[in-house]
C-alpha positions as CSV (number, residue, x, y, z in Angstrom):
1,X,121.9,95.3,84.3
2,X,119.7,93.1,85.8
3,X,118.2,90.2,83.8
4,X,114.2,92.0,83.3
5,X,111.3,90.2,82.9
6,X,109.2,89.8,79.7
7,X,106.0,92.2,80.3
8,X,105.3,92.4,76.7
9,X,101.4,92.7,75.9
10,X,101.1,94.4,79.5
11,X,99.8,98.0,80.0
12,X,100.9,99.3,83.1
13,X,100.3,102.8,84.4
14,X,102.8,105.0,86.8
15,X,101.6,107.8,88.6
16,X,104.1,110.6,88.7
17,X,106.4,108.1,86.5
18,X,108.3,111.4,84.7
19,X,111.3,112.6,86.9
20,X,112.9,110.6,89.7
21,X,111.9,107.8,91.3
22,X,108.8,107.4,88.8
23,X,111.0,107.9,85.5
24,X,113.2,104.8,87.0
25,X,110.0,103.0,87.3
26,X,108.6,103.7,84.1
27,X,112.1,102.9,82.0
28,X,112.0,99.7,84.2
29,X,108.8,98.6,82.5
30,X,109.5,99.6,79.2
31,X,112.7,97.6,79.2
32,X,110.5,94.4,80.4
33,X,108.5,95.4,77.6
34,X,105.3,96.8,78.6
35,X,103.3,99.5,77.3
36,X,103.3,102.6,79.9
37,X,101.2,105.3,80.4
38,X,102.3,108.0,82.5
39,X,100.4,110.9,84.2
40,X,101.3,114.2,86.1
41,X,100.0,117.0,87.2
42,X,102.6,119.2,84.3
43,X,103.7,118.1,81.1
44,X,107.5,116.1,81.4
45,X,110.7,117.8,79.2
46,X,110.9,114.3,77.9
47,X,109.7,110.9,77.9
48,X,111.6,107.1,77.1
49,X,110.4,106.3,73.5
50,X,106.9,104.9,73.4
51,X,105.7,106.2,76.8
52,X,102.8,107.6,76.9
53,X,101.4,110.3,79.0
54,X,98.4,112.2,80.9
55,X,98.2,115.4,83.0
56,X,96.4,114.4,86.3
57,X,95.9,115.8,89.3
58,X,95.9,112.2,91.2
59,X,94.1,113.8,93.8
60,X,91.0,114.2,91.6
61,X,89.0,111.7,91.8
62,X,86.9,112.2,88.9
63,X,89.9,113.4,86.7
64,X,91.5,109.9,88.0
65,X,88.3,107.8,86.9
66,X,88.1,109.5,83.1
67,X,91.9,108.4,82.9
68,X,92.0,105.1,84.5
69,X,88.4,104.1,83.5
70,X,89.7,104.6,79.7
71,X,92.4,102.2,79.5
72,X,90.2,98.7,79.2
73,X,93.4,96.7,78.9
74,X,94.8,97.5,81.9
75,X,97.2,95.4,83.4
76,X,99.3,97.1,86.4
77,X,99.0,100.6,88.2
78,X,101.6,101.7,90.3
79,X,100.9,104.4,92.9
80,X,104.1,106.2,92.7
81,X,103.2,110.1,92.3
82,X,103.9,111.4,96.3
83,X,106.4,113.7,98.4
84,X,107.0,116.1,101.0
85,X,108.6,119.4,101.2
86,X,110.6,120.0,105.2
87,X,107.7,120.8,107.3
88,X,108.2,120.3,111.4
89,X,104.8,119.6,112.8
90,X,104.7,122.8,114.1
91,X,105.3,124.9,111.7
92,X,102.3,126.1,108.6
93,X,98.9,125.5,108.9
94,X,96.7,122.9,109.1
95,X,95.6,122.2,105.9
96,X,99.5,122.1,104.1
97,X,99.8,119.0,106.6
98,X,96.8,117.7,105.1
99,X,97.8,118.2,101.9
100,X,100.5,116.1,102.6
101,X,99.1,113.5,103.5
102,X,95.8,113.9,100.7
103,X,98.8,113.6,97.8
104,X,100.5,110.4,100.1
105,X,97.9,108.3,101.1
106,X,94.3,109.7,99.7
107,X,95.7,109.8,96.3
108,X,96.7,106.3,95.8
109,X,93.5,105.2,97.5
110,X,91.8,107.0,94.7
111,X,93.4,105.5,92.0
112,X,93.4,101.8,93.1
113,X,89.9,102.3,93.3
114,X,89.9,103.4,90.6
115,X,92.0,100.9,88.8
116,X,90.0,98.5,90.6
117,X,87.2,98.6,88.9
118,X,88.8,98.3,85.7
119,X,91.1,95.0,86.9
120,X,88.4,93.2,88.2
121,X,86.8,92.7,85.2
122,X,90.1,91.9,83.2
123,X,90.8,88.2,82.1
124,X,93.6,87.5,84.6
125,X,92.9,90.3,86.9
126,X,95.9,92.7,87.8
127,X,98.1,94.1,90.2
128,X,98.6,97.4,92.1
129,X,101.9,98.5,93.9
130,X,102.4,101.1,96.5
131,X,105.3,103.2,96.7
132,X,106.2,103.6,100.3
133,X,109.0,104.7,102.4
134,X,110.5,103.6,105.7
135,X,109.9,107.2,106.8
136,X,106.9,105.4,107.6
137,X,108.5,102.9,110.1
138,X,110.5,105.0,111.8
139,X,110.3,108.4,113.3
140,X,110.3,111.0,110.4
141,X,111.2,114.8,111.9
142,X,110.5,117.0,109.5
143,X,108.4,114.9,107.6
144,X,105.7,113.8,110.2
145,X,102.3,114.1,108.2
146,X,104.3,112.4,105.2
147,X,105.6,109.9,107.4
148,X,102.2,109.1,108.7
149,X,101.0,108.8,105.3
150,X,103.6,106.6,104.3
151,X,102.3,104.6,107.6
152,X,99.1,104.3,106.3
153,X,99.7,103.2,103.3
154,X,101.6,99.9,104.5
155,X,97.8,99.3,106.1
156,X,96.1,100.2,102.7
157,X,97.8,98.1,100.7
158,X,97.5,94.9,103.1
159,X,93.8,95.6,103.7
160,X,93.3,95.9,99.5
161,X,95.2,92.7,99.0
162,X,92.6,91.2,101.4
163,X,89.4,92.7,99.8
164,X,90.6,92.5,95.9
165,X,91.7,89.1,96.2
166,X,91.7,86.7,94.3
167,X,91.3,88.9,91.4
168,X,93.3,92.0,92.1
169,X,97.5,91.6,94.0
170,X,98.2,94.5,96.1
171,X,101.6,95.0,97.2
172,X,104.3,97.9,98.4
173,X,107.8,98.7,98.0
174,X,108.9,100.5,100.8
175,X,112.4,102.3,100.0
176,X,115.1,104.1,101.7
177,X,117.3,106.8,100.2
178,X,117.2,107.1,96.5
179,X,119.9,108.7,94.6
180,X,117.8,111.5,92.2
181,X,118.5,114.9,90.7
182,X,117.2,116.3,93.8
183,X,119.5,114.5,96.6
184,X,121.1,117.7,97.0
185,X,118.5,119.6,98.5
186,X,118.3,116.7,101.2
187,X,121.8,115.7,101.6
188,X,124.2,118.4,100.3
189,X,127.1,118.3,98.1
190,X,128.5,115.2,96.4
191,X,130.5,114.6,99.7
192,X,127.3,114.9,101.6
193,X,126.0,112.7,99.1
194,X,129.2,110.4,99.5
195,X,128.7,110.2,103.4
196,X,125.1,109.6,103.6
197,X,125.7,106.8,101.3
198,X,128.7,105.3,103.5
199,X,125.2,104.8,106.6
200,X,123.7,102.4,104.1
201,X,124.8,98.7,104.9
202,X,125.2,98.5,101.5
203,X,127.7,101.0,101.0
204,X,125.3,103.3,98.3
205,X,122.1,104.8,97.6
206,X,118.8,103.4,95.8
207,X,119.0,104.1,92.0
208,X,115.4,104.8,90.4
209,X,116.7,101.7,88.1
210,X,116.8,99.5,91.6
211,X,113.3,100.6,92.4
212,X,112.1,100.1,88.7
213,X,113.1,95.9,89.3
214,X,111.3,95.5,92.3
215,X,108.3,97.1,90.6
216,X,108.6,94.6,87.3
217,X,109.2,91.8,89.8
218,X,106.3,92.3,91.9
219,X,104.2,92.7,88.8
220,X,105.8,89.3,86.8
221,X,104.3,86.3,86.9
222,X,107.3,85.1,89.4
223,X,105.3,87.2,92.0
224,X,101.7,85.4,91.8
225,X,101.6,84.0,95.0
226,X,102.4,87.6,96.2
227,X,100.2,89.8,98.0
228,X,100.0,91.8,100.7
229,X,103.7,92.4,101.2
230,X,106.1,95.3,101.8
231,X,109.1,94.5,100.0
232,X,111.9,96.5,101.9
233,X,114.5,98.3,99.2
234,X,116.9,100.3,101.5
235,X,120.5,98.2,101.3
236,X,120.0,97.2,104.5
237,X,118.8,99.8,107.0
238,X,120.4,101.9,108.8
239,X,123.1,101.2,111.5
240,X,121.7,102.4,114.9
241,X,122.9,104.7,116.5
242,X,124.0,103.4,119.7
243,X,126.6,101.3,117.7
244,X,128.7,104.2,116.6
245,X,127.9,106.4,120.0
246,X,129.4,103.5,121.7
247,X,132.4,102.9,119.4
248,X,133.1,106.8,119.8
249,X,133.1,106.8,123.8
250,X,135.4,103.4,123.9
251,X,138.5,104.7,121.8
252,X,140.3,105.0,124.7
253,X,141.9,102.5,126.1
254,X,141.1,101.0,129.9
255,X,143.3,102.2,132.3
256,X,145.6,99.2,134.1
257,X,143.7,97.4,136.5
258,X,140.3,98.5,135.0
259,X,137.5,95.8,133.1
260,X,136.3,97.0,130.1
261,X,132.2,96.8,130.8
262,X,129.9,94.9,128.5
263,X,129.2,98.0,126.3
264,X,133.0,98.7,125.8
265,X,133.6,95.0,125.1
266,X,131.0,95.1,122.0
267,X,131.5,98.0,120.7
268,X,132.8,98.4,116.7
269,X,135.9,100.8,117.6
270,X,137.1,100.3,114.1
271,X,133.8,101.9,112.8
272,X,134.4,105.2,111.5
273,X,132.7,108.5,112.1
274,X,129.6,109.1,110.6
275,X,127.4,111.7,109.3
276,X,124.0,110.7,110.2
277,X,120.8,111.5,107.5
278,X,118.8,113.9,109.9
């Protein structure tokens, strides 16, 4: 377990912090010793001790402002509630892609506005973090208007860090693959699970716990100099493609008098097969 921070005396707020990603986040600040307030949109089976929460629709903006604008000691909000069902771009209509991105992007503008105005007036101002995903730095079939949200919201938080300063930090974590109850319904069976996990540099999927850290971290005093960032929490990246595509068409061995070419000469051929993450 890593060594948390000491939040104590901090209030911190998650969006969406009851299942998932946002339970990891919310156990993460309540082990560094913060008070949390949770919201979501249905009540949560259960709670860590000492959590509270709210039901919030984060896309309400006056819903947001009663709930927000009520907690004067407000330290920390962390944009967290988001997510997309499989939708190609061509496929539904036009305003589930919209919804999409309203839950995604609109949402947390709301409530850092929100929390804005509360922060600015607070002793030592506060901090907001973004919850992104590298869906939104890379292609994201599928997923296109959530990727584009995701997208936007690298540009939100840079452009809030710039018009909150000095009083307000702004800052993302953009993460990969996350090990939740739901990896399942996006990767398969535990040796789906198992060979998704095998693309990650790393060797394994996020936890909620490893997403939690960053969260404290970027919210702790050690991050004070800190804003404006995307902190990157996805073991690495993924391998590119054309590494294993190459490894796969050298296996063979030259025939005699035949150069290997440049390709065959760099290629990993002791990489094994993978299964890629569509």
């Amino acid at each position: 377990m890593p060594h948390a921070a000491d939040l104590s005396g901090m209030t911190v707020v998650v969006t969406g912090g009851v299942r998932g990603v946002g339970l990891g986040i919310t156990t993460a600040f309540r082990a560094a010793g913060a008070h949390v307030i949770t919201c979501a949109r249905r009540e949560p089976d259960g709670l860590p001790e000492g959590v509270g929460f709210e039901r919030v629709d984060v896309r309400d903006a006056d819903a947001v402002a009663d709930f927000i604008g009520g907690i004067a000691d407000l330290d920390v909000v962390v944009n967290n509630a988001g997510g997309t069902p499989y939708l190609p771009a061509s496929e539904g209509d036009a305003r589930r892609h919209a919804k999409v991105i309203e839950l995604n992007l609109i949402a947390p503008l709301i409530v850092s506005r929100a929390a804005n105005r509360v922060l600015q007036g607070r002793p030592g101002g506060g901090s907001i973090i973004m919850i992104g995903s590298v869906s939104g730095h890379r292609p994201s079939p599928g997923t296109a208007a959530y990727g584009a949200a995701k997208a936007g919201l690298d540009n939100l938080t840079a452009s809030l860090a710039v018009e909150w300063a000095p009083r307000v930090r702004v800052n993302a974590v953009t993460v990969g693959m996350v090990r939740t109850e739901k990896s399942a319904m996006h990767y398969g069976d535990a040796a789906g699970v198992a060979a998704v996990a095998r693309t990650v540099p790393l060797g394994r999927l996020a936890e909620p716990a490893d997403v939690g850290h960053a969260c404290v971290f970027l919210a702790s005093p050690s991050a004070a100099y800190i804003s404006g960032a995307s902190l990157l929490l996805h073991g690495g990246g993924e391998r590119p493609a054309f590494l294993d595509a190459a490894a796969q068409a050298s296996t063979a061995s030259p025939t005699r008098g035949q150069q290997p070419s440049t390709g065959d000469a760099i290629a990993d051929t002791h990489t094994p097969d993978r299964e890629d993450n569509a």
